[in-house]
Structures are given as C-alpha cells and as structure tokens.
C-alpha positions as CSV (number, residue, x, y, z in Angstrom):
1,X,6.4,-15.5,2.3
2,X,9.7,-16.7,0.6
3,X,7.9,-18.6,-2.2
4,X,5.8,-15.9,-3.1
5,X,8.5,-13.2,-3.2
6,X,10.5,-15.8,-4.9
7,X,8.2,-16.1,-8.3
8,X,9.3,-14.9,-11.1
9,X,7.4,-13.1,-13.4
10,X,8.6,-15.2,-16.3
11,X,7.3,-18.5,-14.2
12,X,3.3,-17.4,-13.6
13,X,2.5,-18.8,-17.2
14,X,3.6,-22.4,-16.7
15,X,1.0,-22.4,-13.4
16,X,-2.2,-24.3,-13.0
17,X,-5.2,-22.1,-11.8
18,X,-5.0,-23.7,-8.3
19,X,-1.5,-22.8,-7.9
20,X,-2.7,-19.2,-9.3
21,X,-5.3,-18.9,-6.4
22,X,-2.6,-20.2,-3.6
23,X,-0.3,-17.8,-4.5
24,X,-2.8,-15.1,-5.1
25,X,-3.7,-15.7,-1.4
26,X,-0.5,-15.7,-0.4
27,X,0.2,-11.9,-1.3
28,X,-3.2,-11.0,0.4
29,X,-1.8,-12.9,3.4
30,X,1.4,-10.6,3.3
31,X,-1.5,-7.5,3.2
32,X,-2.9,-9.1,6.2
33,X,-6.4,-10.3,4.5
34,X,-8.4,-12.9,3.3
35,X,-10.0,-12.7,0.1
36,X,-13.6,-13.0,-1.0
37,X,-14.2,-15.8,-3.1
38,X,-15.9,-14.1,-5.7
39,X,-13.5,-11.5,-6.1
40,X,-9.9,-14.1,-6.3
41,X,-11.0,-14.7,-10.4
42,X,-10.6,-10.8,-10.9
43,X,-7.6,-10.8,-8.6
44,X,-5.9,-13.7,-9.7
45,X,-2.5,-13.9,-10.3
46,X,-1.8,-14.2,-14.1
47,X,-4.8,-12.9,-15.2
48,X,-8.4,-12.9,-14.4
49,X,-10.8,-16.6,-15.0
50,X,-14.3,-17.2,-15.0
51,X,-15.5,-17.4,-11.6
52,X,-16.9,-21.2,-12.3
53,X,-13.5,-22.5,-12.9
54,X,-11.8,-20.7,-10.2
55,X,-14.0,-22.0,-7.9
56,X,-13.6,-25.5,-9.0
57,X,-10.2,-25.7,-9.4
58,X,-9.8,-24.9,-5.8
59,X,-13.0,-26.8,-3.9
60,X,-10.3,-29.6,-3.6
61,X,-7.5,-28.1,-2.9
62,X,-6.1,-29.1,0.8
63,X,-4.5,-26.3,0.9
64,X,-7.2,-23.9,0.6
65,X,-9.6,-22.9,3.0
66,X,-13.1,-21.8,2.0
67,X,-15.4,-20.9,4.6
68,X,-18.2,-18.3,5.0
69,X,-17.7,-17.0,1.7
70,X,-13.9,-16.5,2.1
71,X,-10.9,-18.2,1.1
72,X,-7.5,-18.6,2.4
73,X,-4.6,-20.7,2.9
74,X,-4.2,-23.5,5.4
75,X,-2.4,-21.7,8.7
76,X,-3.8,-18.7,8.4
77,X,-7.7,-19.0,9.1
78,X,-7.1,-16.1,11.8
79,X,-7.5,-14.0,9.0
80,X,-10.9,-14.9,7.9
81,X,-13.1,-13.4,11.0
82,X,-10.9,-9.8,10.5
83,X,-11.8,-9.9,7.0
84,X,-15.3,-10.5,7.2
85,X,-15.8,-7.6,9.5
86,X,-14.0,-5.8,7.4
87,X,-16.1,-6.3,4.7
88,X,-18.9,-5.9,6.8
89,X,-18.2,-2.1,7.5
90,X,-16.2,-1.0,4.6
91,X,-19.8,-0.1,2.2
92,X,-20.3,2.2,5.4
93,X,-17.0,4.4,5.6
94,X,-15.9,3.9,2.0
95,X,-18.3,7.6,0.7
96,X,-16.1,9.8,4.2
97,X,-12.8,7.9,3.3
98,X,-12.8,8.6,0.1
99,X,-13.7,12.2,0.7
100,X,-11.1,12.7,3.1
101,X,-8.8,11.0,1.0
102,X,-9.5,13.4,-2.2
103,X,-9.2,16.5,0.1
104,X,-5.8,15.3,1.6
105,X,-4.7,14.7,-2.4
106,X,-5.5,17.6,-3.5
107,X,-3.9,20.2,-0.7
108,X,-1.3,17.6,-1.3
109,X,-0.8,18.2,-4.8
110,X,-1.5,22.1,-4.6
111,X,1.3,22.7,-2.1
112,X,3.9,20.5,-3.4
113,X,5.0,20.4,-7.2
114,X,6.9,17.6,-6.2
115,X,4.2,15.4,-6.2
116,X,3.6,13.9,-9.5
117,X,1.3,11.3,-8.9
118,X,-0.8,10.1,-6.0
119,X,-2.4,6.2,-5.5
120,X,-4.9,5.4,-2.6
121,X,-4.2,2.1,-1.6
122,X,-4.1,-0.3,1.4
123,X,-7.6,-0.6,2.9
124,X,-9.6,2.2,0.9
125,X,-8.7,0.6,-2.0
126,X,-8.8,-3.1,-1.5
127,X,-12.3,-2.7,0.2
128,X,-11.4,-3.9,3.8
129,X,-12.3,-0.4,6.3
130,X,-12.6,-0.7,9.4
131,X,-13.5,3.1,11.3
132,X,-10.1,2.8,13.5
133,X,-8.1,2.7,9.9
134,X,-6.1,5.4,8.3
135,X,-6.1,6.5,4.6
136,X,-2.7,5.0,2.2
137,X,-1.1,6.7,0.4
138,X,1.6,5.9,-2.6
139,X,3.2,8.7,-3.9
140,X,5.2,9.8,-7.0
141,X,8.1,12.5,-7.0
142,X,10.4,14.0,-8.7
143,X,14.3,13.1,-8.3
144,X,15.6,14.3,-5.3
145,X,12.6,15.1,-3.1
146,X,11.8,12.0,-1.2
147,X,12.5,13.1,1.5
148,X,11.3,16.2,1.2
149,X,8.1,15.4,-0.2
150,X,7.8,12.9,2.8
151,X,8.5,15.5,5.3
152,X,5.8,17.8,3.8
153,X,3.7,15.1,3.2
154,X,3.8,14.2,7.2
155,X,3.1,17.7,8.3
156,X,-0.3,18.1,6.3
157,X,-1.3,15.7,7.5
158,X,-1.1,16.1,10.8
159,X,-4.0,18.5,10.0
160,X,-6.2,15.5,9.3
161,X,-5.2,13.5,12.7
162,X,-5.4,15.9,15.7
163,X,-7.4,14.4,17.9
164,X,-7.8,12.2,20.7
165,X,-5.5,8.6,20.7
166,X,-7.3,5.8,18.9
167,X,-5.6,2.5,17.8
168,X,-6.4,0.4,15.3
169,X,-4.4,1.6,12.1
170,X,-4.8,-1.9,10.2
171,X,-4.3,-1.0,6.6
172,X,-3.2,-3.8,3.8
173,X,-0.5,-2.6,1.7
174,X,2.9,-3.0,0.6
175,X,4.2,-2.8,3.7
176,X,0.9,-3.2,5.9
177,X,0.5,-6.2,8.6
178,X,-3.5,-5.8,7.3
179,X,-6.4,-6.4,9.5
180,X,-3.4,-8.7,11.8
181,X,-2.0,-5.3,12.6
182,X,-5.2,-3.5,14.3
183,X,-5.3,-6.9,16.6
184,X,-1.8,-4.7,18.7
185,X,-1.9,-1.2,18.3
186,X,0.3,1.2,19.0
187,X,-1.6,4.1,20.3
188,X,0.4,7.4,19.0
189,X,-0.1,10.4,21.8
190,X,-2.8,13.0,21.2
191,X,-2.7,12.4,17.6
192,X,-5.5,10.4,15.8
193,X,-3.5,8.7,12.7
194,X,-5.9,9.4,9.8
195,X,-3.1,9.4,6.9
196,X,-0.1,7.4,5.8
197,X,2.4,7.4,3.8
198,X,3.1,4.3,2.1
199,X,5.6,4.5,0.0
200,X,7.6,6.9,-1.7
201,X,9.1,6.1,-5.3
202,X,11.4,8.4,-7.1
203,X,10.7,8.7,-11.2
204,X,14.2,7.2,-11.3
205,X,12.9,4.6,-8.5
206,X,9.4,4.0,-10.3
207,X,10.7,4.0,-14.4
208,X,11.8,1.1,-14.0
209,X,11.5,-0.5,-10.9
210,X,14.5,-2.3,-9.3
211,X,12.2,-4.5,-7.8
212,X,10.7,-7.0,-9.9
213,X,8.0,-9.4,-7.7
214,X,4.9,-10.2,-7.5
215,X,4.1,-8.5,-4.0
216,X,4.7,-4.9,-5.5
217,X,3.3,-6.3,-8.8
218,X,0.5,-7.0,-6.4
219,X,0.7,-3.1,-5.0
220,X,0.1,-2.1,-8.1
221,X,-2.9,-3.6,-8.6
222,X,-4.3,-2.2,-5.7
223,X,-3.1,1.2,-5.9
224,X,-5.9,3.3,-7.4
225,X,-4.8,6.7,-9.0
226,X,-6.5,10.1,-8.2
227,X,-3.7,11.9,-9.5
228,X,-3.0,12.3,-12.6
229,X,-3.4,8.4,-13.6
230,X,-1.8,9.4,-16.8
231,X,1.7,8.7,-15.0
232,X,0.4,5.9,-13.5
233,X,0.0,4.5,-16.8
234,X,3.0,5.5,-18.1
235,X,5.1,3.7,-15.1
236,X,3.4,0.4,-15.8
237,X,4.3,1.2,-19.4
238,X,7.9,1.4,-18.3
239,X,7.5,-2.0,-16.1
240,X,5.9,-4.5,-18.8
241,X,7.1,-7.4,-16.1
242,X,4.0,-6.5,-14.4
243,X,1.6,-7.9,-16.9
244,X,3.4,-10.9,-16.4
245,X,2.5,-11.2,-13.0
246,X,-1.6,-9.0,-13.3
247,X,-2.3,-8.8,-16.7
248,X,-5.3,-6.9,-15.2
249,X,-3.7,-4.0,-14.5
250,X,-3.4,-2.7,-17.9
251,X,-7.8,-3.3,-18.1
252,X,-8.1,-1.0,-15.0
253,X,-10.9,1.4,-15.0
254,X,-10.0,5.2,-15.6
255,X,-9.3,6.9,-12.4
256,X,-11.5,9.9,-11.0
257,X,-9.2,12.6,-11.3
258,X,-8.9,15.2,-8.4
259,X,-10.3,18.6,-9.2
260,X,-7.8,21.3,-9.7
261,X,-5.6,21.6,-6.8
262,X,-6.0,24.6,-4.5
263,X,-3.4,26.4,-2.6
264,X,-1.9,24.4,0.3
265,X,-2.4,26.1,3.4
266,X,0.0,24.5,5.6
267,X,3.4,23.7,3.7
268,X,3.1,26.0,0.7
269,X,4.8,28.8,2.6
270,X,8.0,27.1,3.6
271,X,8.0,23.2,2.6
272,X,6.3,23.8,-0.7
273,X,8.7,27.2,-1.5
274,X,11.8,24.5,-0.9
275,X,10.7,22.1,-3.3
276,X,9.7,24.9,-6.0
277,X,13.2,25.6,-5.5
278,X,15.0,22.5,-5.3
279,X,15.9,22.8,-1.9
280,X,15.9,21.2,1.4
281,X,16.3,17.9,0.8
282,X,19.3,17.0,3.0
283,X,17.5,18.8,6.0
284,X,14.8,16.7,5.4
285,X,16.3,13.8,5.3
286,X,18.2,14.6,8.2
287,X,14.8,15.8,10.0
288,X,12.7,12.5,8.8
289,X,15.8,10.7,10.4
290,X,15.1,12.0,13.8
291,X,11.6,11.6,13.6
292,X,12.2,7.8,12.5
293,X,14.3,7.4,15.8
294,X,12.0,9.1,18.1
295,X,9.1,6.5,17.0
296,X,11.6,4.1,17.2
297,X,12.1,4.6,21.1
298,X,8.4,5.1,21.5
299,X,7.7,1.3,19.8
300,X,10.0,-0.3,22.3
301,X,6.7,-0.5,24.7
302,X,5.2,-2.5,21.9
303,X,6.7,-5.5,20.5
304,X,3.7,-6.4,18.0
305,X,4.4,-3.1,17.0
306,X,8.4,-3.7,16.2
307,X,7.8,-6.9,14.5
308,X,5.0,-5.0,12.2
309,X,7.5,-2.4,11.5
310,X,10.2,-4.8,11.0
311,X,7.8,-6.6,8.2
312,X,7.1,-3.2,6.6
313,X,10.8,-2.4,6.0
314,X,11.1,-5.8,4.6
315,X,8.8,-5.1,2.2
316,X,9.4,-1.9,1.0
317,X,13.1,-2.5,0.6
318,X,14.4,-1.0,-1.9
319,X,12.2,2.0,-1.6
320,X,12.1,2.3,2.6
321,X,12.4,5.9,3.7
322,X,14.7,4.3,6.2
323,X,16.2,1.2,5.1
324,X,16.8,-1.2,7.7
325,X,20.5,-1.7,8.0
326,X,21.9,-4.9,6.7
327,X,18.2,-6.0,5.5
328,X,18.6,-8.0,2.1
329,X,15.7,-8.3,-0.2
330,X,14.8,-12.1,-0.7
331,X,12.9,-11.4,-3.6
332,X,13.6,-11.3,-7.6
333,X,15.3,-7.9,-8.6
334,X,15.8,-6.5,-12.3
C-alpha cells in the first residue's frame, strides 16, 4: 500500500505500461477487487492504451496474475474468486441499485440545501454488486455542514435499511475493504444497511484537495455524478494533479442528472430547517460523535470488523468524519 500512496503525480509519466497496470492493480487491491482484463486499458493509471498492448506488456510480467479473465498482483489471488462473482451478479442488481440509489439522491438533495453534489461510487459504480451490498455515496457540502449534512444524511437513510439483519456490506471505495470485507461481517441489529456514506468533502476540503494521491485520484475516477455533475467538473478543474494520475477523468461520459428534487419527508422539518439556517452543526458533530462511539463498542465483538474500520480511517484521512487520533497520512499531500 505504501508504494502506491507514495506516487507522485509528477512521477506516472516516466512509467512503463507494466508498471502502469501493477500499480493500477494495486489501488483496486486497496478497493478490495480484482480487475477484469479488458477493462485495466480504460482504467489504467496515466491514461487509457489499446487493449493489445496492455495485455502484452503484462503476459510476462511475474508479478501479475492473469487467470480466468482477471488480473491481479502476486499475493493477492484471494481476490480473484470474490471478483468474479461479483461480476457475475452485478448485470442483475445494477437496474434496482441504481433506482434506489436515484431515489435516496434525490430526497437527499430536496431536504438538504447543503448538499451540493452527490457521486455513487464503491460497488454500484465500479461494477462489482453483490445483493448483500449497500449503495456509496460521496457527497459535496457547503462549509460548515459536515457534520450536519452527515447526520441528516444517516437518518434518511435509515428509511432505506429497516429490515431484518443481513451481512455482507462489501463495497470498494475510498475507504472500503471491497469484496475482502463481505468475507467478516458485522451484522448491525434490526437494521438492513442499504446506504453509506462515504465520504464527506467540504467546498474548502474539495477546491483544492489537501490530498494529492493516486488512491483518491483513483476515487475520483470511480465516483459517478447524479447530482449536479457540473460541480463535479468544476472540482477536478480546481485539482488539475488528477489528470496526472487519470487523464480519463476529464473524457468521462455526462452524468444522468437526477430529476428535480422533491420535498424530503424525513429531515426537511428539523435537519433540513437547520441547515437552511446555518445551524446545528456543533450538535451534530457532538451527536455523530456519540454515534461513532456506540458502533465503536458494538465492533469490539468483531475484529475483522476493527481492522476494516481501521483501514477506512486510514484512507480517508484528511477527510474522516472521525479522524483516528494520532493517524498520519503516508501518502503525498499538496
């Protein structure tokens, strides 16, 4: 992991293609996935190549592992039997996921003018669904309602997730452990975890980042818009470092935009009148805080659980809700 996050964006040009693939692979890994070999040329770190040459510039590669139509690195072919169900059952789910995912956005959006733009991403959006998964979100917000927004953000959805206990909540993201996660679920009591919250980034967070890496450069390439897209576009405006790493990103397709938001029917009464005005935030924060150490005590039972939590804060730091203390970021910063 410390290579990866270790790149800088200023040192992808001098690459070969093989070294391109491995470390392409290696921010799937940190997602918790293998990667089809026919879609590593579109994915590839410094920009996309014909599949032809990406193919042979990696068939001798010791390092690399291609098998069954997959490809990873060397150490981690547990990956590659999780993957391929994954992309067995993801054409399946994909049409109700992405459903539940617009209606979730758009309550979202019409309860909260906090909100200023909304990415799916972790399994939805990388292709990879399983039915146990739940739905990624990355979200954009005005200054001063992180937490907040998060809070609000939480308490929708537990409209989506009432149900009976499942496990299985294996999503790739920035901070996800990826189809490795779903292998030691923790079971959450008489809720069904349909949503997540990824991450949260302030505009002052998000234009420009802090972070400058090629594993959020790599979030960003898998975060699909369905909110206005047009900010989207206007933070990797304000991050040209990301080209660097995913030229590609700039060539994304345009976004399907969510229809007009209705009214929220949950948080537009209290959370959403607090953020039209500008309050709440410390309560929230201080609320969000309990909540963090109530599911703190409740993952004690499960220590794959602690050490997936503990790789999530790793990898969201700077932008953790709640920042593990004392954690330093080992990657490349602005």
């Amino acid at each position: 992991m410390d290579e990866v996050l270790s790149l800088g964006y200023n040192e992808v040009s001098g690459l070969t293609i093989a070294q391109r693939a491995g470390y392409t692979l290696a921010l799937a890994h940190l997602r918790g996935y293998a990667l089809p070999v026919d879609r590593l040329p579109c994915l590839l770190l410094g920009g996309p190549e014909p599949a032809g040459v990406v193919r042979e510039a990696i068939s001798g590669q010791s390092r690399i592992i291609l098998r069954d139509g997959l490809a990873c690195l060397r150490g981690s072919e547990g990956l590659l039997h999780a993957t391929q169900e994954r992309l067995s059952s993801h054409p399946g789910l994909e049409g109700s996921f992405a459903r539940l995912a617009r209606s979730y956005a758009r309550e979202l959006v019409g309860a909260l003018p906090t909100v200023e733009c909304v990415a799916v991403a972790g399994s939805l959006s990388s292709g990879g669904l399983c039915s146990g998964d739940d739905i990624d979100f990355n979200l954009f917000v005005r200054d001063g309602s992180k937490f907040l927004s998060y809070l609000a953000s939480l308490m929708l959805a537990g409209r989506y997730g009432l149900g009976a206990a499942r496990g299985g909540n294996g999503n790739g993201s920035l901070g996800g452990a990826g189809a490795a996660a779903a292998s030691h679920p923790m079971p959450l009591p008489l809720i069904t975890k349909r949503i997540c919250i990824n991450v949260i980034w302030e505009r002052a967070e998000a234009r420009p980042f802090a972070r400058r890496d090629a594993a959020l450069a790599f979030e960003i390439l898998n975060s699909r818009p369905i909110h206005n897209s047009r900010y989207f576009d206007e933070v990797v405006a304000r991050n040209r470092w990301l080209l660097s790493y995913f030229p590609q990103i700039a060539a994304r397709h345009p976004a399907e935009e969510l229809a007009p938001p209705g009214n929220g029917r949950l948080v537009s009464g209290v959370l959403g009148g607090l953020a039209r005005a500008g309050l709440g935030e410390g309560l929230s924060r201080r609320a969000v805080g309990m909540l963090h150490s109530l599911v703190a005590g409740y993952r004690e039972a499960y220590p794959e659980s602690r050490a997936c939590a503990r790789r999530k804060e790793l990898l969201k730091h700077p932008y953790g809700l709640l920042e593990l203390p004392g954690t330093p970021w080992r990657g490349r910063e602005a």
